[in-house]
C-alpha positions in Angstrom: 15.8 16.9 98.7 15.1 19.9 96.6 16.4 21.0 93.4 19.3 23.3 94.8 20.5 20.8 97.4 20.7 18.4 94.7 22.2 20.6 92.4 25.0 21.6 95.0 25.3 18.0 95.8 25.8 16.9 91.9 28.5 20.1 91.4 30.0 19.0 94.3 30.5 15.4 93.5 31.5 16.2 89.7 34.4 19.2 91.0 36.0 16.5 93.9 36.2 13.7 91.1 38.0 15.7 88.7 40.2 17.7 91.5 38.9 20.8 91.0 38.0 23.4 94.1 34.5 25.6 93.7 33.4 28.3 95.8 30.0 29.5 96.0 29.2 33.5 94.4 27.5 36.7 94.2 23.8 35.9 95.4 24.5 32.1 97.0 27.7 33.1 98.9 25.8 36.0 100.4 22.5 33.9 101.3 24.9 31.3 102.6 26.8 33.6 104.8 24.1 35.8 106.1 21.3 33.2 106.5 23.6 29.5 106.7 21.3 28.4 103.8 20.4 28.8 100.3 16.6 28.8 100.1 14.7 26.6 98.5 12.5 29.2 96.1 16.2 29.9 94.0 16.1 29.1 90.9 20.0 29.0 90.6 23.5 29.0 92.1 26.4 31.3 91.8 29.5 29.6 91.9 33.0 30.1 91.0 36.4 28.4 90.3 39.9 29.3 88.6 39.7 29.0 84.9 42.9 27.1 84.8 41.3 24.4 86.8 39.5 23.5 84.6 40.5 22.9 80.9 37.5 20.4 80.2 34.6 22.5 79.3 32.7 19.5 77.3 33.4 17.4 79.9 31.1 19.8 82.2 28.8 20.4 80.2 27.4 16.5 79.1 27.5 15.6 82.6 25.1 18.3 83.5 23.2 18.1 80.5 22.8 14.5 81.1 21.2 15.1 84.7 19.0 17.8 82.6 20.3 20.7 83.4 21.3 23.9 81.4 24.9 25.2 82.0 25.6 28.5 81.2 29.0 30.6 81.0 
């Protein structure tokens, strides 16, 4: 699997257990419209959600951190 199917994989599993809906962004929602696929060569992934959905920052951020990732705002 590579790094952005796993990453896509992990945001999805982390949003569904804490109830939260995600949508992809920018760059990714395009790929993934026009092509059906995010390649393999990115390097991230664009994705959005409703800032009241989510009033657990920290929470976020260790579990990504923790699966050595960097999280950015």
């Amino acid at each position: 699997m590579n790094n952005i199917q796993n990453s896509l994989n992990l945001l999805n599993d982390f949003f569904a257990k804490n109830k939260v809906n995600f949508w992809l962004e920018a760059g990714s929602a395009l790929a993934a419209f026009r092509d059906g696929k995010i390649f393999p060569w990115e390097h991230d992934i664009d994705v959005a959600i409703w800032r009241e959905t989510m009033p657990f920052p920290e929470k976020f951020i260790q579990f990504f951190e923790k699966e050595g990732y960097q999280v950015v705002f």
